[in-house]
TORKOLLO-526996 format. One record per atom (N, C-alpha, C): residue number from 1; residue in three letters; atom name; x, y, z. Coordinates in steps of 0.1 Angstrom, whole numbers, plus 2048, in hexadecimal, padded with zeros to 3 digits. Atoms other than C-alpha are relative to their C-alpha. Layout:
<pts>
{NUM, 'ALA', 'CA', {X, Y, Z}}
...
</pts>
This chain:
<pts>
{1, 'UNK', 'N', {7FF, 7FF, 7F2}}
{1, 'UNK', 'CA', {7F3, 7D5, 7ED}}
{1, 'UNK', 'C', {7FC, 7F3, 807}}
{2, 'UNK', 'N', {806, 80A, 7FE}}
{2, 'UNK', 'CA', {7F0, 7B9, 801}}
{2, 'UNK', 'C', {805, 801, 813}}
{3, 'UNK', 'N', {7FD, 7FE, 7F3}}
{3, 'UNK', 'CA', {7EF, 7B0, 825}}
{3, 'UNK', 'C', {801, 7F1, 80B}}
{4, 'UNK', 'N', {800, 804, 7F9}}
{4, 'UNK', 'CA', {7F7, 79D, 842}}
{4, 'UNK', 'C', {7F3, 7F0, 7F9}}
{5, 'UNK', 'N', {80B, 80D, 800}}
{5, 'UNK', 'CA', {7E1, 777, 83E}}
{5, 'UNK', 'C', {801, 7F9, 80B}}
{6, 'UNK', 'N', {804, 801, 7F2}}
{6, 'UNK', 'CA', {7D3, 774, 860}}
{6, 'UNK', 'C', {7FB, 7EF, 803}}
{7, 'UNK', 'N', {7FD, 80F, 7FD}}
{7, 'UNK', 'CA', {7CF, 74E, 85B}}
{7, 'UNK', 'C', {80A, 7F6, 7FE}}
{8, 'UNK', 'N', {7F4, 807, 7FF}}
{8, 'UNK', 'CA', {7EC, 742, 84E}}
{8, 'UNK', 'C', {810, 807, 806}}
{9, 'UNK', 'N', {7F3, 7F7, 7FD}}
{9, 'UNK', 'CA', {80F, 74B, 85D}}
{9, 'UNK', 'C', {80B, 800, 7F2}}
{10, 'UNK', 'N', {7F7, 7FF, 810}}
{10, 'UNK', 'CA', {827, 75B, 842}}
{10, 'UNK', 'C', {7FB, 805, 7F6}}
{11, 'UNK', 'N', {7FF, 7FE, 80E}}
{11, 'UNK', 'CA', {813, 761, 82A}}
{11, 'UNK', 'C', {7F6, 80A, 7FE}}
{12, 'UNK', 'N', {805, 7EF, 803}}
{12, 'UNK', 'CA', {801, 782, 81A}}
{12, 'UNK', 'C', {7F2, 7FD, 7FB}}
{13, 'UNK', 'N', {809, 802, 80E}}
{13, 'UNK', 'CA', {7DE, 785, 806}}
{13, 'UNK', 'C', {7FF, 811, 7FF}}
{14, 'UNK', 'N', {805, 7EC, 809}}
{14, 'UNK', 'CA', {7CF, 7A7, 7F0}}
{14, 'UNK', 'C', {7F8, 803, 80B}}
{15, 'UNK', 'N', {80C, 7F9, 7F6}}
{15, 'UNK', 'CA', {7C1, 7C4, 80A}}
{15, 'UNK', 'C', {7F4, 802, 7FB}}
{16, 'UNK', 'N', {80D, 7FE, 804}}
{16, 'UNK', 'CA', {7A0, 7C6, 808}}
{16, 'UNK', 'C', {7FA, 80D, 80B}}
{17, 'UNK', 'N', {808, 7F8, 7F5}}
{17, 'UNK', 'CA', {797, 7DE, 824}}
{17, 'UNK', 'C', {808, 80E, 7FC}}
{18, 'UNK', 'N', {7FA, 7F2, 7FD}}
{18, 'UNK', 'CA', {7A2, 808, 826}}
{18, 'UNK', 'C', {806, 800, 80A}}
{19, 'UNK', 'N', {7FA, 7FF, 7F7}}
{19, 'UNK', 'CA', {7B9, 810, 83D}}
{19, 'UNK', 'C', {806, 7F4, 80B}}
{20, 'UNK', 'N', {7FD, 807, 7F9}}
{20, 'UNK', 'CA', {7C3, 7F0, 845}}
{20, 'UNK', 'C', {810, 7FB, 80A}}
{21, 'UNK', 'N', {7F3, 802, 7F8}}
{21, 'UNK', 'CA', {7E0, 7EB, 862}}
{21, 'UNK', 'C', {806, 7F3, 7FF}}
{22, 'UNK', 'N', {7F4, 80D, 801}}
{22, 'UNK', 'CA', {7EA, 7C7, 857}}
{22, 'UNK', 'C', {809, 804, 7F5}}
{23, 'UNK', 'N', {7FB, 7FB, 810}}
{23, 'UNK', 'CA', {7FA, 7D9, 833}}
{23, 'UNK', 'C', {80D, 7F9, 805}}
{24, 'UNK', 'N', {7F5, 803, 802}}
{24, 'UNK', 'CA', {816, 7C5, 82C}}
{24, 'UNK', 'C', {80D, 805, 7F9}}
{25, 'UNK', 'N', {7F9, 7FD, 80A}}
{25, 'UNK', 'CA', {824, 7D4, 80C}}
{25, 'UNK', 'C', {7FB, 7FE, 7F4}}
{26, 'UNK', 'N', {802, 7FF, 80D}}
{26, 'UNK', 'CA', {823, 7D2, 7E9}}
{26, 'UNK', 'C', {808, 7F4, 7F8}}
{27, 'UNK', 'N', {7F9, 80F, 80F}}
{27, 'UNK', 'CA', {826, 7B2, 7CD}}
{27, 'UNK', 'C', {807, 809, 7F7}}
{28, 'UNK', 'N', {7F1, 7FC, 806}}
{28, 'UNK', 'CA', {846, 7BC, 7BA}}
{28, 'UNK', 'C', {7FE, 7F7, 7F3}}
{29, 'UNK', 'N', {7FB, 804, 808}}
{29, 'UNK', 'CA', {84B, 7B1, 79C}}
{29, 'UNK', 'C', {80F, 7FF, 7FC}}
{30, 'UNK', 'N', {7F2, 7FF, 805}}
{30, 'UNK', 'CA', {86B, 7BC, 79A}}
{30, 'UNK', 'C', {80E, 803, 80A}}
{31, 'UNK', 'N', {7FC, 7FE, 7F6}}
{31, 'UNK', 'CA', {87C, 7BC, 7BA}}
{31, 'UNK', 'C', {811, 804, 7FF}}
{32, 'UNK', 'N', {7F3, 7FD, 803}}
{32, 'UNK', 'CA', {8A0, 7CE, 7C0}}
{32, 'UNK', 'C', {80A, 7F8, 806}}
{33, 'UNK', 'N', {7FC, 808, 7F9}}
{33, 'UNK', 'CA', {8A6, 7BA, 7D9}}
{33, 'UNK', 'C', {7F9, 7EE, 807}}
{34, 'UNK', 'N', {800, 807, 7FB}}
{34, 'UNK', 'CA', {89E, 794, 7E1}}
{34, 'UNK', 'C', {7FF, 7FB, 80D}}
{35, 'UNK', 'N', {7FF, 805, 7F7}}
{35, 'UNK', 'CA', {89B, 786, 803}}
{35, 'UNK', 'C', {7F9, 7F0, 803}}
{36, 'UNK', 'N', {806, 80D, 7FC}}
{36, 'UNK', 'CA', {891, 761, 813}}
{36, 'UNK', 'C', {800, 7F4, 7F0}}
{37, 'UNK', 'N', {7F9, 80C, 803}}
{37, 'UNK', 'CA', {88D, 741, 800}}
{37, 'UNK', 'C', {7F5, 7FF, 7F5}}
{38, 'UNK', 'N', {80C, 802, 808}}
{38, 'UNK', 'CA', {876, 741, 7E1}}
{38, 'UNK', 'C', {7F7, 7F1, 800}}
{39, 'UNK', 'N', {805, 80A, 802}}
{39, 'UNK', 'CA', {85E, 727, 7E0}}
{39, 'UNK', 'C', {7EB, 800, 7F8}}
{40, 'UNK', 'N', {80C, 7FF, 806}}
{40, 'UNK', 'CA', {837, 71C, 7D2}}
{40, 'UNK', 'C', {7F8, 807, 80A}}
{41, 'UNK', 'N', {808, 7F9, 7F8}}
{41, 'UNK', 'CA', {81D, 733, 7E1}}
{41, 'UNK', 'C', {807, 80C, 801}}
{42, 'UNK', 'N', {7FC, 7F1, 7F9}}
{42, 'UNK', 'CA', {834, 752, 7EB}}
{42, 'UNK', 'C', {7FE, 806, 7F6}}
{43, 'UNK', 'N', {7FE, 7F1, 80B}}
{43, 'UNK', 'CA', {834, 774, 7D8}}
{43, 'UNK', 'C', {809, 806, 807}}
{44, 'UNK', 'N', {7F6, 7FE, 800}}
{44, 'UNK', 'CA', {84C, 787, 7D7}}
{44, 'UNK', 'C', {7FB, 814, 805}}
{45, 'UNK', 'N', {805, 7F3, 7FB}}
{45, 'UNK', 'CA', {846, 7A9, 7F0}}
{45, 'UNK', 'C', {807, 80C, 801}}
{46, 'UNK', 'N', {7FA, 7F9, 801}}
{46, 'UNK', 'CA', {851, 7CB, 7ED}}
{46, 'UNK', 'C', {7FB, 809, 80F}}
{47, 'UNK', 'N', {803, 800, 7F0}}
{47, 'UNK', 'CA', {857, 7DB, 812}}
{47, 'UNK', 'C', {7FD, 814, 7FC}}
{48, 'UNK', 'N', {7F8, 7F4, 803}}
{48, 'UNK', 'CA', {86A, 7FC, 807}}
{48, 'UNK', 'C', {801, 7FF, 7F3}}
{49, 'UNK', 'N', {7FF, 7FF, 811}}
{49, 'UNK', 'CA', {879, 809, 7E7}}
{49, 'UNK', 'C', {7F4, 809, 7F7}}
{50, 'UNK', 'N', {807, 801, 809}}
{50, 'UNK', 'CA', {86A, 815, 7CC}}
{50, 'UNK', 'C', {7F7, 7F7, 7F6}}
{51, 'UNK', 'N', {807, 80A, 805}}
{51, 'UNK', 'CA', {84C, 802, 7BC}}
{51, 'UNK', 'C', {7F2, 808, 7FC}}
{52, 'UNK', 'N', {810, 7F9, 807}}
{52, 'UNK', 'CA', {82E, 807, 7A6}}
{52, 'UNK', 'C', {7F8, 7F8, 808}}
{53, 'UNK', 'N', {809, 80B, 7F5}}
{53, 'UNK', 'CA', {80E, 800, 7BA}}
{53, 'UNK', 'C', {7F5, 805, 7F4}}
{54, 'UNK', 'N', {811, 7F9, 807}}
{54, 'UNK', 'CA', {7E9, 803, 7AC}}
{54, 'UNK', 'C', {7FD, 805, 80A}}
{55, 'UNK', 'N', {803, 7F7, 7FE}}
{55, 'UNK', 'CA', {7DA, 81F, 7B7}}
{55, 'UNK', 'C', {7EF, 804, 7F8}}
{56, 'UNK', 'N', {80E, 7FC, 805}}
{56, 'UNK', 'CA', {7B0, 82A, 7BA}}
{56, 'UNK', 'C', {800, 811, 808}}
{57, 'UNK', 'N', {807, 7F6, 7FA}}
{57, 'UNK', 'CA', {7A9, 84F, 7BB}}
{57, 'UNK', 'C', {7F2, 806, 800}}
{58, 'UNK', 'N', {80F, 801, 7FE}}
{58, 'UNK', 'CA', {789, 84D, 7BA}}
{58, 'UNK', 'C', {7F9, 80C, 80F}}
{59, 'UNK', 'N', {801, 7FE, 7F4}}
{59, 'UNK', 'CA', {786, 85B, 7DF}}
{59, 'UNK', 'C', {806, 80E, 800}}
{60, 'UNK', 'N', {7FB, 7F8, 7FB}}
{60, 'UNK', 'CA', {79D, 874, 7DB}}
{60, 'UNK', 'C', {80E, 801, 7F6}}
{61, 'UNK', 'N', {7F7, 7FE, 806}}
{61, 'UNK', 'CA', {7BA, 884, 7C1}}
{61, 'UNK', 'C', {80C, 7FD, 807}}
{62, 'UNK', 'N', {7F6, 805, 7FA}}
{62, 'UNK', 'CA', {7DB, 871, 7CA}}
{62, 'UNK', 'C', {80A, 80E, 7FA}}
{63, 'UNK', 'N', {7F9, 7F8, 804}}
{63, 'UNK', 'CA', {7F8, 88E, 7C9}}
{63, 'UNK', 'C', {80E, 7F6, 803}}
{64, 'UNK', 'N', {7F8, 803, 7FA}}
{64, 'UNK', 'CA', {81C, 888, 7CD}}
{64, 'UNK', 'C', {802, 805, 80C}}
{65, 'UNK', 'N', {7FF, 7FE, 7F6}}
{65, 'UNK', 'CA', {827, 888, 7EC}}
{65, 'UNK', 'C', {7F5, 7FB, 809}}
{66, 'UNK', 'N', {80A, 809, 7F8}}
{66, 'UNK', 'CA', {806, 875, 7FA}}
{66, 'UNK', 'C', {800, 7F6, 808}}
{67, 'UNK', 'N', {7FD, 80E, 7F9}}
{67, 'UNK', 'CA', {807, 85C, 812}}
{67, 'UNK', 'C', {7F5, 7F8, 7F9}}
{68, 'UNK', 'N', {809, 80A, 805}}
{68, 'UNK', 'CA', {7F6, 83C, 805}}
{68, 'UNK', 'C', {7FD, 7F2, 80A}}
{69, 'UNK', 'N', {806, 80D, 7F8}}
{69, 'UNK', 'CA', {7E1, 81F, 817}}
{69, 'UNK', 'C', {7F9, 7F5, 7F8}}
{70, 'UNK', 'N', {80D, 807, 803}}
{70, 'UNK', 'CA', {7CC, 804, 80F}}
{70, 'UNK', 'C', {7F0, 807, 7FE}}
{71, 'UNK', 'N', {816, 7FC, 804}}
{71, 'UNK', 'CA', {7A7, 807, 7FD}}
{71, 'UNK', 'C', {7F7, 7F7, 806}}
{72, 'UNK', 'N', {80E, 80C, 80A}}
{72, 'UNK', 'CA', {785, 7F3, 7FA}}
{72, 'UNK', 'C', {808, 7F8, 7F4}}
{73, 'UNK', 'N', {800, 806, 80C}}
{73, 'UNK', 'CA', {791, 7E9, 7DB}}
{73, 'UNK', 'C', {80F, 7F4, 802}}
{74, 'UNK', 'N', {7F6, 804, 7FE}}
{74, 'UNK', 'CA', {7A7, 7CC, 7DC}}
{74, 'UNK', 'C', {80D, 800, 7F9}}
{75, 'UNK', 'N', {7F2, 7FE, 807}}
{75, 'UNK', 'CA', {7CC, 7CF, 7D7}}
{75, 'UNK', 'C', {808, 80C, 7FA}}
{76, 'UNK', 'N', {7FE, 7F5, 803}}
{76, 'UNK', 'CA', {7C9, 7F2, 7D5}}
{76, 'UNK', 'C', {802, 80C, 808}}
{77, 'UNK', 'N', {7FE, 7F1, 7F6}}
{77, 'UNK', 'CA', {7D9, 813, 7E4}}
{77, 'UNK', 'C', {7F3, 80C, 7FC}}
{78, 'UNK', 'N', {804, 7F5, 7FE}}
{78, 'UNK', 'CA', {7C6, 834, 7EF}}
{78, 'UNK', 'C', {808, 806, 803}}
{79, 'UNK', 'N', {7FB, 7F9, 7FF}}
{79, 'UNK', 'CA', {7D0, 853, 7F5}}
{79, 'UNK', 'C', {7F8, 802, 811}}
{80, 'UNK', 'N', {805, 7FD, 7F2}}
{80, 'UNK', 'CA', {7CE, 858, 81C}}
{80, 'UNK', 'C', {7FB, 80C, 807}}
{81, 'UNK', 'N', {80B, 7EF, 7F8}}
{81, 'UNK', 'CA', {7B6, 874, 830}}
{81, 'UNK', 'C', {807, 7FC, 810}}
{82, 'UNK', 'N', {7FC, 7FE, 7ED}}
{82, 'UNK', 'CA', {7C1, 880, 854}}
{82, 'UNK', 'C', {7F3, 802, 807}}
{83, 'UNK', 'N', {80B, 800, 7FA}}
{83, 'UNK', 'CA', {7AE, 87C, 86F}}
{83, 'UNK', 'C', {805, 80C, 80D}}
{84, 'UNK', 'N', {7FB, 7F3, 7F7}}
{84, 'UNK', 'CA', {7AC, 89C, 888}}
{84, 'UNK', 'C', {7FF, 7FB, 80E}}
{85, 'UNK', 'N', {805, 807, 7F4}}
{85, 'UNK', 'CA', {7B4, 890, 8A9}}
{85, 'UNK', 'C', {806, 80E, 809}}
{86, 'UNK', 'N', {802, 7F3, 7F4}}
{86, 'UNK', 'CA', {7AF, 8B3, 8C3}}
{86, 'UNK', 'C', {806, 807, 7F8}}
{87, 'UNK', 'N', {7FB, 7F7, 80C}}
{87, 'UNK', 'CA', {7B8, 8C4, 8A5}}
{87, 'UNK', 'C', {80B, 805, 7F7}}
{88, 'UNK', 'N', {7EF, 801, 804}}
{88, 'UNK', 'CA', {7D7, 8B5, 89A}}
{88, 'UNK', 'C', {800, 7F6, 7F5}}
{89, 'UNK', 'N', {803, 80D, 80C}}
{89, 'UNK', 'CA', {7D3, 8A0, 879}}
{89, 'UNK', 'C', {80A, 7F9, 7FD}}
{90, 'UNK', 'N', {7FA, 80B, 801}}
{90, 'UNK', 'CA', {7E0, 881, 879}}
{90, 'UNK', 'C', {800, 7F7, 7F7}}
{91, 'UNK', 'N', {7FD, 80D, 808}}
{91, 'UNK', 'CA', {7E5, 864, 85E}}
{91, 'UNK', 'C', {7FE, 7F4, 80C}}
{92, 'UNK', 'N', {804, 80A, 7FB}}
{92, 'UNK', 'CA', {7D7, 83F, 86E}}
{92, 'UNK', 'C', {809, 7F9, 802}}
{93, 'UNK', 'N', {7F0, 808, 800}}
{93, 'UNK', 'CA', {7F7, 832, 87E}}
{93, 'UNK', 'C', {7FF, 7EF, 7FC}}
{94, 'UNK', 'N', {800, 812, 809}}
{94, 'UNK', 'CA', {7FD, 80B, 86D}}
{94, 'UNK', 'C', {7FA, 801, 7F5}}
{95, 'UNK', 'N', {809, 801, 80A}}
{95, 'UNK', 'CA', {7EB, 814, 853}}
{95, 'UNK', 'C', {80B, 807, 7EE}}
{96, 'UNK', 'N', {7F8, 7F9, 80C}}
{96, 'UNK', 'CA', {805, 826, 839}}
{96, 'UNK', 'C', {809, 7F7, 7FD}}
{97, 'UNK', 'N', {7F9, 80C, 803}}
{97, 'UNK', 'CA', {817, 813, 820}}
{97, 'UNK', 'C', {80A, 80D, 7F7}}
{98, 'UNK', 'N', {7F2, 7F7, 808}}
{98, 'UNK', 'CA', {82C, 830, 80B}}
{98, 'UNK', 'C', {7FB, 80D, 7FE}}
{99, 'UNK', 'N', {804, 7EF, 809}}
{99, 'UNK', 'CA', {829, 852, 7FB}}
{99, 'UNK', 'C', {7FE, 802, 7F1}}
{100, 'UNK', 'N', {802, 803, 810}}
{100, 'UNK', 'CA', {81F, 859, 7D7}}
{100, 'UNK', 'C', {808, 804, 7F8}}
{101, 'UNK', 'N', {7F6, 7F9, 80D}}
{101, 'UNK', 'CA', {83D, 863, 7BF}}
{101, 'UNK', 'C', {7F8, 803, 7EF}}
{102, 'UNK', 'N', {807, 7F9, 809}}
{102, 'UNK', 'CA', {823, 86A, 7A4}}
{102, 'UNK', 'C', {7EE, 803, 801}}
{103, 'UNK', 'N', {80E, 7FB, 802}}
{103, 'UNK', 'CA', {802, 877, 7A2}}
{103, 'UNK', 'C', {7F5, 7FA, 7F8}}
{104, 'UNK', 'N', {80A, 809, 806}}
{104, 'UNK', 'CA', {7E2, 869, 799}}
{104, 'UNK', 'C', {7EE, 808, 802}}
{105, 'UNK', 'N', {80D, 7FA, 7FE}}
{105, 'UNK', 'CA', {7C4, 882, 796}}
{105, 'UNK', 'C', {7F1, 7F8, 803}}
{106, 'UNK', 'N', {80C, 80A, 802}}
{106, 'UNK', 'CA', {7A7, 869, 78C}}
{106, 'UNK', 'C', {804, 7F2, 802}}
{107, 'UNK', 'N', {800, 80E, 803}}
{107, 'UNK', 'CA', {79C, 847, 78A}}
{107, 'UNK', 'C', {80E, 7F5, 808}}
{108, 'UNK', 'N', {7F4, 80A, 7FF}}
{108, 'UNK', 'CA', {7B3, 828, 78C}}
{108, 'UNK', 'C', {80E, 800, 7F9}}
{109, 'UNK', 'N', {7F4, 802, 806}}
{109, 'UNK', 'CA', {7D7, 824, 783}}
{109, 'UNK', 'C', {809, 7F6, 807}}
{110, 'UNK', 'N', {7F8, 804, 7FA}}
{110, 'UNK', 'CA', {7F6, 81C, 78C}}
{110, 'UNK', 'C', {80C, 808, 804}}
{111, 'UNK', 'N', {7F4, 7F6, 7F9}}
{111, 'UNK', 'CA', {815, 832, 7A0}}
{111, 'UNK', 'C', {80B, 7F8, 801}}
{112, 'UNK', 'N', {7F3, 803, 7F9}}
{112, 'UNK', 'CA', {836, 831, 7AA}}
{112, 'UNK', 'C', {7FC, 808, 80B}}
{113, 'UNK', 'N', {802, 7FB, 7F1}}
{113, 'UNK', 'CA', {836, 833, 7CF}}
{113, 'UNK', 'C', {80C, 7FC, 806}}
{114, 'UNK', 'N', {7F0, 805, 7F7}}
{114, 'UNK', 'CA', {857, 833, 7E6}}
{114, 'UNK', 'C', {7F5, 7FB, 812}}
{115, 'UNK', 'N', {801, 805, 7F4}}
{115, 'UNK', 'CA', {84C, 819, 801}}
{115, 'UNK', 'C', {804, 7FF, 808}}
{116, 'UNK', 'N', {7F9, 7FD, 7F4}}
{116, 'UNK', 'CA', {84E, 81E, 825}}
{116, 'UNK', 'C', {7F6, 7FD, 80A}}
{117, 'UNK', 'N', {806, 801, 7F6}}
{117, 'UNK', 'CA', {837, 80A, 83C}}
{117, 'UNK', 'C', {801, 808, 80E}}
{118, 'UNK', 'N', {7FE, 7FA, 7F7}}
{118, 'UNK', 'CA', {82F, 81E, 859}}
{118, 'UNK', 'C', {7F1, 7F9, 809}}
</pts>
């Protein structure tokens, strides 16, 4: 997971915060699709698509179908909690980066998640 780099323009570093609204996307290794001009420094980001992310459940059993955010832990997704606003539970708008296509009871791993900044 990585996000937004608030000092330089263009370019990304690893989330370090929960819920963070700069989430950019996800380092790809294996991208379906290409865009822009490769050069030293860039990585190579995944927006959409399917893509394996690391993933901490630690906080909370990831199911499919979960929305996922940024952790604490850097570089790493959670499984997102709604917040009840007048009694209507909401997910932290800017804050979601996909949904989980596999499950992840415990601990650390890694998923397939169909990415979908929101």
């Amino acid at each position: 997971m990585v996000i937004l780099d608030m000092e330089q323009s263009n370019q990304v570093i690893a989330s370090t915060h929960a819920y963070d609204t700069k989430v950019a996307g996800v380092i790809s290794s294996m991208p379906g699709l290409l865009l822009g001009i490769e050069g030293e420094g860039k990585v190579k980001v995944a927006t959409t698509g399917r893509v394996n992310v690391k993933v901490d459940a630690s906080k909370g059993a990831i199911k499919v179908g979960d929305l996922l955010v940024t952790s604490d832990k850097p570089g790493v997704a959670m499984r997102s909690e709604t917040l009840d606003l007048n009694g209507v539970p909401i997910h932290r708008p800017g804050t979601i980066v996909g949904k989980a296509l596999e499950p992840l009871a415990e601990g650390a791993g890694e998923i397939l998640v169909l990415l979908s900044l929101q």
